[in-house]
N, CA, C and O atoms as a CHARMM CRD file, in Angstrom:
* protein
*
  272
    1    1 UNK  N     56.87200  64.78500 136.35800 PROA 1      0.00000
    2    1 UNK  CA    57.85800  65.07400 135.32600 PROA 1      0.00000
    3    1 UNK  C     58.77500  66.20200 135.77900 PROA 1      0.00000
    4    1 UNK  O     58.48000  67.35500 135.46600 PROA 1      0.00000
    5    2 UNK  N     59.95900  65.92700 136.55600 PROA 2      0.00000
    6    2 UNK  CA    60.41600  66.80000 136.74300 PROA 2      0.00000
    7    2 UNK  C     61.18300  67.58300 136.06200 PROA 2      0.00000
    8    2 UNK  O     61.33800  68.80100 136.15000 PROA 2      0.00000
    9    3 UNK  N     61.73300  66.69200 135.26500 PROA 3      0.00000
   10    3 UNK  CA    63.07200  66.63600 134.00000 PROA 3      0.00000
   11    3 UNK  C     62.62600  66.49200 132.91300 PROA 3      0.00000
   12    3 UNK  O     62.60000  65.32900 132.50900 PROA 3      0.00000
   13    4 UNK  N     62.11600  67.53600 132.03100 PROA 4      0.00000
   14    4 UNK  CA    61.61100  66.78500 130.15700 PROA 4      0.00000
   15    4 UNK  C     62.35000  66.52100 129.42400 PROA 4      0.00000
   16    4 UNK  O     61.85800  66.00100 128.42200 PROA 4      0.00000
   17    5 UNK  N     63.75300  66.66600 129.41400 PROA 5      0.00000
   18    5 UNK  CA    64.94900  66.40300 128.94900 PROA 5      0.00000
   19    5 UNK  C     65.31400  65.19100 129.09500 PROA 5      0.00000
   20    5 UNK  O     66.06200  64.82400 128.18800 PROA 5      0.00000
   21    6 UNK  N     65.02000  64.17400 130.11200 PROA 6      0.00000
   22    6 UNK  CA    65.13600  62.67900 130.38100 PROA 6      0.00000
   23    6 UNK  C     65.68100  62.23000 129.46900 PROA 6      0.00000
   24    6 UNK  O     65.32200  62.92200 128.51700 PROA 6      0.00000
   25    7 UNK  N     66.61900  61.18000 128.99300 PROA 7      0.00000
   26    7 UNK  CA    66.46500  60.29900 127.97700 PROA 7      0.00000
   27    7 UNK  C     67.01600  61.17900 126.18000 PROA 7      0.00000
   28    7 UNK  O     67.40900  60.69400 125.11900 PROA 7      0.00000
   29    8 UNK  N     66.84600  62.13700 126.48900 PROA 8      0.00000
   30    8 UNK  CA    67.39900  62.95400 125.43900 PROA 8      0.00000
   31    8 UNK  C     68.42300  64.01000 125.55000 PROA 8      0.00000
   32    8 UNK  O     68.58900  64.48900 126.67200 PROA 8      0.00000
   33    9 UNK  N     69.40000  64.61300 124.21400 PROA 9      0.00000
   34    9 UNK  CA    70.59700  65.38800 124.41000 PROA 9      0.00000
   35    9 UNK  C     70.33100  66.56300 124.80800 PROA 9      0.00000
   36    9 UNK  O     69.35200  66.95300 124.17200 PROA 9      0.00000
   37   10 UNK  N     70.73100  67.43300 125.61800 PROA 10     0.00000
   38   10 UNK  CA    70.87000  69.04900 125.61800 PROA 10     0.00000
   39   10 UNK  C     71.09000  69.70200 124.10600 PROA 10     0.00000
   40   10 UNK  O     71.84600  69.16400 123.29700 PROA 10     0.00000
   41   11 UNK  N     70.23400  71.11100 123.76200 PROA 11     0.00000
   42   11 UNK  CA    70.68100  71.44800 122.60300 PROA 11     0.00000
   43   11 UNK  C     71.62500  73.10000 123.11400 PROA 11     0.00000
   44   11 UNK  O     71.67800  74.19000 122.54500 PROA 11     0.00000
   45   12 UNK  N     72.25700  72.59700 124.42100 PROA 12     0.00000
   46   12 UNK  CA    72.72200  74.01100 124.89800 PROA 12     0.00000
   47   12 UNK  C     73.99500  73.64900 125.14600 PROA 12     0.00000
   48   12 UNK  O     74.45600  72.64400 125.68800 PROA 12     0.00000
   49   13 UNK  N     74.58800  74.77000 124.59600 PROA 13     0.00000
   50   13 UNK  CA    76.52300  74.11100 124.76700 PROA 13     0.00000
   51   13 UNK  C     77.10500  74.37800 123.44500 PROA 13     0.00000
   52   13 UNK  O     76.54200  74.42600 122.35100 PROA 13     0.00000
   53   14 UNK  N     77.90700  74.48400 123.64700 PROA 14     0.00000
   54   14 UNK  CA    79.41400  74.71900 122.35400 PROA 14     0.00000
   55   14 UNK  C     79.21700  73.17600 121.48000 PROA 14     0.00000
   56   14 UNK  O     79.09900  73.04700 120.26200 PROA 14     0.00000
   57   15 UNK  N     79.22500  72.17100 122.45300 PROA 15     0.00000
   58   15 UNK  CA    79.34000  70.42000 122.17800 PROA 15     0.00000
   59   15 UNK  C     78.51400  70.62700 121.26500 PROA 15     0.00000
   60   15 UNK  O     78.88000  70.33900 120.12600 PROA 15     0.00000
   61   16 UNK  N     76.99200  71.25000 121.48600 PROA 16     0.00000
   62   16 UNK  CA    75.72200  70.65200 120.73100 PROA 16     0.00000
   63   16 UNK  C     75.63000  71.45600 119.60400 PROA 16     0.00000
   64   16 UNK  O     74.75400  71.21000 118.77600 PROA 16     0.00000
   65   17 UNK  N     76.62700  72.65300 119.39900 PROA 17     0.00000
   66   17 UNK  CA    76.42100  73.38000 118.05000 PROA 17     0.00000
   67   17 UNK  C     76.66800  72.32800 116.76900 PROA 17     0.00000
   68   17 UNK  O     76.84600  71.12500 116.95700 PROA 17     0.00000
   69   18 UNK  N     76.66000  72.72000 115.92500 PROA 18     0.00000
   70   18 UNK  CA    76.91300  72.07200 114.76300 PROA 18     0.00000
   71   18 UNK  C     78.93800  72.22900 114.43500 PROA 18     0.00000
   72   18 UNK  O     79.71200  73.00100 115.00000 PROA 18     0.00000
   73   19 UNK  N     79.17700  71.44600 113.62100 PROA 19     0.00000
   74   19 UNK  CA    80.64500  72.06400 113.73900 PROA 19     0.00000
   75   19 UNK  C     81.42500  73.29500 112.91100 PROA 19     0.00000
   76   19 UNK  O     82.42500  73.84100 113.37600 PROA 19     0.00000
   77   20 UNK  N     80.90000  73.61700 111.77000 PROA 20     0.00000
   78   20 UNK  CA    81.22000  74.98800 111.43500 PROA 20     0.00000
   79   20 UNK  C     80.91800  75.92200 111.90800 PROA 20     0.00000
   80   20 UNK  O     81.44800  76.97800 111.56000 PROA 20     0.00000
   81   21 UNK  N     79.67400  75.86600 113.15900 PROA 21     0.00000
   82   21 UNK  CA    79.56700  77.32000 113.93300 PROA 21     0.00000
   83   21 UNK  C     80.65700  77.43800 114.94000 PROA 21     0.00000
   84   21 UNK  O     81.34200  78.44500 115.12100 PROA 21     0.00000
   85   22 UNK  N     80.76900  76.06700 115.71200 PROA 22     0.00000
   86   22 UNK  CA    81.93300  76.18300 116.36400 PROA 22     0.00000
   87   22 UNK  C     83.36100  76.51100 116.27600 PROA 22     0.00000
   88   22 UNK  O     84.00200  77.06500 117.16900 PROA 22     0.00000
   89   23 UNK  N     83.93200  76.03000 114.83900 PROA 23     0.00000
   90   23 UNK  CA    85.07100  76.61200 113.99700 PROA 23     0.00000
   91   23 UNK  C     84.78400  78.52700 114.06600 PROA 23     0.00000
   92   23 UNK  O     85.49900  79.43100 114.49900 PROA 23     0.00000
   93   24 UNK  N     83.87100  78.53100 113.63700 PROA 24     0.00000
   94   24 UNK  CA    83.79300  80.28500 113.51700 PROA 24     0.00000
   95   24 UNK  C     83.71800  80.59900 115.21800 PROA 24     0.00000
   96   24 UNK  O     84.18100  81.64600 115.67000 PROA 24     0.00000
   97   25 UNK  N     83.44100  80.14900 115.59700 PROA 25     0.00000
   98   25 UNK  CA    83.54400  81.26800 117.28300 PROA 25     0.00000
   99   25 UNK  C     84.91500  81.03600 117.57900 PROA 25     0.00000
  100   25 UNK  O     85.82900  81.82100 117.83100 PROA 25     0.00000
  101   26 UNK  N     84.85000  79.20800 117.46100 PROA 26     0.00000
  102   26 UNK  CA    87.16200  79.81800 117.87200 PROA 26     0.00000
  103   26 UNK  C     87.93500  80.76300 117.28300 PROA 26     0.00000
  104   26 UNK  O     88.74000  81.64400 117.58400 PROA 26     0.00000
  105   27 UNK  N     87.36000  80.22700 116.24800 PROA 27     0.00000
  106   27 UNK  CA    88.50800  81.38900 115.11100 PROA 27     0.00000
  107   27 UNK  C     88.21600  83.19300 115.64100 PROA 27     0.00000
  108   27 UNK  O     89.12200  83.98000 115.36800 PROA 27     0.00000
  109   28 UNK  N     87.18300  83.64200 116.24000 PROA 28     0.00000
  110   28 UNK  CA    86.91600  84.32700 116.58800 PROA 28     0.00000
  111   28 UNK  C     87.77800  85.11900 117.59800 PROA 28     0.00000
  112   28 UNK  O     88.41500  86.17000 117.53100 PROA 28     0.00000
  113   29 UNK  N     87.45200  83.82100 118.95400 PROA 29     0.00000
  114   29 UNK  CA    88.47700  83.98600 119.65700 PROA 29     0.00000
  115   29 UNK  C     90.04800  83.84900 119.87700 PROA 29     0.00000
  116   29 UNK  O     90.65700  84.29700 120.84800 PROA 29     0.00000
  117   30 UNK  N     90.70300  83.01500 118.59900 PROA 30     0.00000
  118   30 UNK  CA    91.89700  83.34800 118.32800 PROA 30     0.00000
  119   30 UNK  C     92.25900  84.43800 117.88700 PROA 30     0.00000
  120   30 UNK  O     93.06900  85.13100 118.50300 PROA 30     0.00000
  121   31 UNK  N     91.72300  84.80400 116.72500 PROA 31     0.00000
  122   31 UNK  CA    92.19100  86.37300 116.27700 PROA 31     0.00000
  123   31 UNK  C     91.83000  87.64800 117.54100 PROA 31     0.00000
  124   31 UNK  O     92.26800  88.79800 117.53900 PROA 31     0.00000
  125   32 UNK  N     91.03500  87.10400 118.42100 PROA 32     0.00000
  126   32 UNK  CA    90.82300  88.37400 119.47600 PROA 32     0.00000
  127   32 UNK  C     92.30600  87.98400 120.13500 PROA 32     0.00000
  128   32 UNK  O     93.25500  88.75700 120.00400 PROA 32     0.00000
  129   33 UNK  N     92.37800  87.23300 120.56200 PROA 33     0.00000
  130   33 UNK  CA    93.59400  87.14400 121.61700 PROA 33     0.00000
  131   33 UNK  C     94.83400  87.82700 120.89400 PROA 33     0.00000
  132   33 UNK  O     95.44300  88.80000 121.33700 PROA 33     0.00000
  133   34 UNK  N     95.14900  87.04900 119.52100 PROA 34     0.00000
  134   34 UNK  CA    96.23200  87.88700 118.62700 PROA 34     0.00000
  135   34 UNK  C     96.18300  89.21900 118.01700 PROA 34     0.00000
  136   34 UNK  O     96.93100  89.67400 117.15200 PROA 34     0.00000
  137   35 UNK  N     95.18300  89.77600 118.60300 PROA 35     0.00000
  138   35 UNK  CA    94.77800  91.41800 118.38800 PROA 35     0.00000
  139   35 UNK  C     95.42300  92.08400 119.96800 PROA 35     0.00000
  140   35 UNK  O     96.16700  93.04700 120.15300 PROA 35     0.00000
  141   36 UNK  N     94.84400  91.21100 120.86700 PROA 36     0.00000
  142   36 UNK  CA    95.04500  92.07400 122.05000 PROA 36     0.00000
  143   36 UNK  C     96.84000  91.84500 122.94000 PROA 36     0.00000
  144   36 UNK  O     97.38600  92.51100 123.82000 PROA 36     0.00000
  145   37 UNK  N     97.26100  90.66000 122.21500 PROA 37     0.00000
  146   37 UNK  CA    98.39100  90.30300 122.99700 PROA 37     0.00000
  147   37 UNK  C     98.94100  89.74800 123.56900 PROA 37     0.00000
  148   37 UNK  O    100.12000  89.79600 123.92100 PROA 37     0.00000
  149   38 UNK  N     97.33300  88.46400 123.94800 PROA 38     0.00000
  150   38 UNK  CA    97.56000  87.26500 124.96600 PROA 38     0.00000
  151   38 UNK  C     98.07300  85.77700 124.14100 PROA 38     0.00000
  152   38 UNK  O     98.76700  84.84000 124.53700 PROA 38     0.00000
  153   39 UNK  N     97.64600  85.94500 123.32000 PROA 39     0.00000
  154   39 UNK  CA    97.71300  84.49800 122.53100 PROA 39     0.00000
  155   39 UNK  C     99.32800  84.21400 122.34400 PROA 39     0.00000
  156   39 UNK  O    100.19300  84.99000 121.93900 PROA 39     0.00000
  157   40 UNK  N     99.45100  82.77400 122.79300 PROA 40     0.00000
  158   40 UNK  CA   100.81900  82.12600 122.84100 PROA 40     0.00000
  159   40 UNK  C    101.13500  81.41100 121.42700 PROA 40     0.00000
  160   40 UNK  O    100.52600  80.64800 120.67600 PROA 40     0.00000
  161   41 UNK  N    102.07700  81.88500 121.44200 PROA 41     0.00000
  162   41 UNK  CA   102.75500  80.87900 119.69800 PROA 41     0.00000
  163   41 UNK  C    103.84900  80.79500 120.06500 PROA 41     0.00000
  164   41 UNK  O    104.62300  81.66100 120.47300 PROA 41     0.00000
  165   42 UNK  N    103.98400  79.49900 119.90200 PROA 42     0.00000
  166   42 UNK  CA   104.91800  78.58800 120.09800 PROA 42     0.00000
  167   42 UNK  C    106.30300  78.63700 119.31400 PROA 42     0.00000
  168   42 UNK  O    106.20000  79.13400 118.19300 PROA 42     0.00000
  169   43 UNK  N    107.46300  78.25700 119.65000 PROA 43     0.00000
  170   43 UNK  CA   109.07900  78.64400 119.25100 PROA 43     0.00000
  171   43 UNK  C    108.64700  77.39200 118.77100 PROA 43     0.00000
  172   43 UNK  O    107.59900  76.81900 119.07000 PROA 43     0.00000
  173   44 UNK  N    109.75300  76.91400 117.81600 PROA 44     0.00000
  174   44 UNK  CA   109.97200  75.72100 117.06100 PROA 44     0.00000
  175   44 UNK  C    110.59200  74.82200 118.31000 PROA 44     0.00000
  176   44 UNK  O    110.32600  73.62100 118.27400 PROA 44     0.00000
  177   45 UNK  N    111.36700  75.28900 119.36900 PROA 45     0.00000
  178   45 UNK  CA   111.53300  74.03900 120.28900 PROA 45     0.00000
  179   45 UNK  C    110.45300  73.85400 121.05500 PROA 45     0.00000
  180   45 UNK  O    110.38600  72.74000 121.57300 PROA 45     0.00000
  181   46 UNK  N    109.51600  74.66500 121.30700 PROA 46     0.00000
  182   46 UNK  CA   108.65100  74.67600 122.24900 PROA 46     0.00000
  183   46 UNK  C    107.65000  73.43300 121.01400 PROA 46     0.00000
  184   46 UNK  O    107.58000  72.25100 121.35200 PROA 46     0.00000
  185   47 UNK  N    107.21800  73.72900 120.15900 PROA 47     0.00000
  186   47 UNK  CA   106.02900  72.39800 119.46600 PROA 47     0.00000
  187   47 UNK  C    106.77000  71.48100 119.03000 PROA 47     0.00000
  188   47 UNK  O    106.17900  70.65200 118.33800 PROA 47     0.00000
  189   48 UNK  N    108.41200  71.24300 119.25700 PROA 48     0.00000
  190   48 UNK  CA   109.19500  70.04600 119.22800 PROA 48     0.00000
  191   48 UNK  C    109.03900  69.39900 120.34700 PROA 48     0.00000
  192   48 UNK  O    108.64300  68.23600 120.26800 PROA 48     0.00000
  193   49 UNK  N    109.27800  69.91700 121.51000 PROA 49     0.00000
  194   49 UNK  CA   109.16800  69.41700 122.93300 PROA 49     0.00000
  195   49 UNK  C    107.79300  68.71900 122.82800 PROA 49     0.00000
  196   49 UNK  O    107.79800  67.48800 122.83700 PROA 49     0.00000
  197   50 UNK  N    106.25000  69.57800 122.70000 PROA 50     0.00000
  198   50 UNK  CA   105.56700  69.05700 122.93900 PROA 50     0.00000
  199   50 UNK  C    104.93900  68.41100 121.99400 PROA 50     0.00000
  200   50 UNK  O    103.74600  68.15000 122.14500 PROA 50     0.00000
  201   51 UNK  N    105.59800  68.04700 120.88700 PROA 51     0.00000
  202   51 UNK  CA   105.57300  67.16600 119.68500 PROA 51     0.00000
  203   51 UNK  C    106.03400  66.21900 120.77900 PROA 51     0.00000
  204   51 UNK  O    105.07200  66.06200 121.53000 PROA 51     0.00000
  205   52 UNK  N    107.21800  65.42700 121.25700 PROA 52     0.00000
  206   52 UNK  CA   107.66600  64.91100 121.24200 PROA 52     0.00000
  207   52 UNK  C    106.82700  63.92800 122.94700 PROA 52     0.00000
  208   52 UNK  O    106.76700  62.75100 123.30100 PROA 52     0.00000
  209   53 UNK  N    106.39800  65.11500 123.46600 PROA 53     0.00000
  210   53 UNK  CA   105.60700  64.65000 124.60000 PROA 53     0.00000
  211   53 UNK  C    104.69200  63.78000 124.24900 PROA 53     0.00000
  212   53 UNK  O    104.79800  62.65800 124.74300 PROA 53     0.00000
  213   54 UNK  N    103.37000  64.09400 123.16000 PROA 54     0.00000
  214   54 UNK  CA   102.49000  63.63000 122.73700 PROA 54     0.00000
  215   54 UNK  C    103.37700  62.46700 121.99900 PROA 54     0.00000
  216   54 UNK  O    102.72100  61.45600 122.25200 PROA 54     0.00000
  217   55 UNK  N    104.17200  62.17800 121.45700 PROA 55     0.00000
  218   55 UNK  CA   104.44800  60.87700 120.69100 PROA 55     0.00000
  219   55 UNK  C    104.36200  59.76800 122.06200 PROA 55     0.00000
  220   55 UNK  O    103.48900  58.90600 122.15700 PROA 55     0.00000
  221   56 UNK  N    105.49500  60.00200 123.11500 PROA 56     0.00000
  222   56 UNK  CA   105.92400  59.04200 123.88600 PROA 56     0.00000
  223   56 UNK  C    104.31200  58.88700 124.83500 PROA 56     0.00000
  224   56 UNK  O    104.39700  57.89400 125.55700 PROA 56     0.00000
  225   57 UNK  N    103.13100  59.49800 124.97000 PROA 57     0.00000
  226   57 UNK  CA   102.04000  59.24900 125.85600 PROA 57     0.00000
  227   57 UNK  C    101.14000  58.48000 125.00600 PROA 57     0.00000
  228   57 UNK  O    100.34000  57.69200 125.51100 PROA 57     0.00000
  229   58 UNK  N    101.24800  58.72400 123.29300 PROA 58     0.00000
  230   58 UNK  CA   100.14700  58.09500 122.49500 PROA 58     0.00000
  231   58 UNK  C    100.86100  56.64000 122.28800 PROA 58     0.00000
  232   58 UNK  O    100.09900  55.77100 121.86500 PROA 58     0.00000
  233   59 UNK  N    102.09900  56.28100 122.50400 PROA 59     0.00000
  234   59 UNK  CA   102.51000  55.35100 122.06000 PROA 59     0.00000
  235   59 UNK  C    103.37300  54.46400 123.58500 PROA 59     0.00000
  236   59 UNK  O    104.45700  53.88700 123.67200 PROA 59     0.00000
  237   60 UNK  N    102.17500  54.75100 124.67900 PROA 60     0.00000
  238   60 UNK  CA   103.10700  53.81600 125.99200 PROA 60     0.00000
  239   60 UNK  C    101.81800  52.95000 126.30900 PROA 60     0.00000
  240   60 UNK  O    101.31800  53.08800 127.42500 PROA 60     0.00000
  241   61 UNK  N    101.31400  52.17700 125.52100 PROA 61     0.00000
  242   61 UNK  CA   100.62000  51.39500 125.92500 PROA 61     0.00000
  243   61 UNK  C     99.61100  50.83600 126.04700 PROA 61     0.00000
  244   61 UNK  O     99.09600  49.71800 126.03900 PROA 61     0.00000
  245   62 UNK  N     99.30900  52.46100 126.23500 PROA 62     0.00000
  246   62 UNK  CA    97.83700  52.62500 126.92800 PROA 62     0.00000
  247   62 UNK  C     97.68800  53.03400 128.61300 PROA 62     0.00000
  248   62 UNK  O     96.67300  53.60200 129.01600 PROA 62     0.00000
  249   63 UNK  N     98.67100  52.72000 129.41000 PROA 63     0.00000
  250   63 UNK  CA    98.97300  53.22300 130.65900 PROA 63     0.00000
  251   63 UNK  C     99.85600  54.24600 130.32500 PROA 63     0.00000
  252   63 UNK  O    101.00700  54.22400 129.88800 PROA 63     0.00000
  253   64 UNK  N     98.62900  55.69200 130.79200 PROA 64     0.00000
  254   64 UNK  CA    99.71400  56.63500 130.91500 PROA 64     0.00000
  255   64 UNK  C     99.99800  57.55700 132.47500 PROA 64     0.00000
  256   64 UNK  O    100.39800  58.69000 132.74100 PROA 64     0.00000
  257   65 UNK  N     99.55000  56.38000 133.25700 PROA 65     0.00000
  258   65 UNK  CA    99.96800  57.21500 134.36400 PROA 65     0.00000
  259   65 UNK  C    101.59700  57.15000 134.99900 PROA 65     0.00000
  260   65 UNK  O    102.05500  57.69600 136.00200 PROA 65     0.00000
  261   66 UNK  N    102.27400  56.22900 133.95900 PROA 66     0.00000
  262   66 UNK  CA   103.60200  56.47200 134.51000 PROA 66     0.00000
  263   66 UNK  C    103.92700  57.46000 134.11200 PROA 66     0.00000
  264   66 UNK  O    104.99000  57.75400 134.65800 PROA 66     0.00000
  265   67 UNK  N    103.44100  58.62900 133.04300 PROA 67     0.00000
  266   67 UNK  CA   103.86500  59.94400 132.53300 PROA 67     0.00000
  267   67 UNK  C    103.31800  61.57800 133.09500 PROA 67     0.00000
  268   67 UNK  O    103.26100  62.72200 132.64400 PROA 67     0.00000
  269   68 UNK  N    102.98500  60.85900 134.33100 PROA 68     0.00000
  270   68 UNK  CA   102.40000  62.23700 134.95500 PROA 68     0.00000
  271   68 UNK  C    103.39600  62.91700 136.11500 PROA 68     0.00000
  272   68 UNK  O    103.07100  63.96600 136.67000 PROA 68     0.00000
C-alpha cells in the first residue's frame, strides 16, 4: 500500500475547502492587496475591452485557437 489515498479525493487544497471558506480567504486577499496598493481596478475601457474579448472567444464555436 503505497498510496492510501488511491481511488479517493485529497482533502488538501483551496479546491477541497468548502465554498464559503474559500469566498472568505479571497475576500481576504483582495482587501489586503487594496490596503497595500497592488490590486488592479479596471477603467471602464479596460472591462469593455475585456468584456468584449470574452464575448467573441465564448461565442467562436468552440475552436478557440484561432484567438490566441
Amino acid at each position: 500500500m503505497a498510496n492510501q489515498n488511491q481511488g479517493s479525493t485529497s482533502n488538501r487544497g483551496f479546491a477541497s475547502m468548502d465554498e464559503s471558506k474559500q469566498r472568505e480567504i479571497a475576500s481576504q486577499g483582495g482587501k489586503a492587496a487594496h490596503e497595500k496598493g497592488t490590486a488592479h481596478e479596471f477603467s471602464s475601457d479596460e472591462a469593455r475591452e475585456a468584456g468584449r474579448k470574452g464575448g467573441q472567444n465564448s461565442h467562436s464555436g468552440g475552436n478557440q485557437s484561432n484567438n490566441r
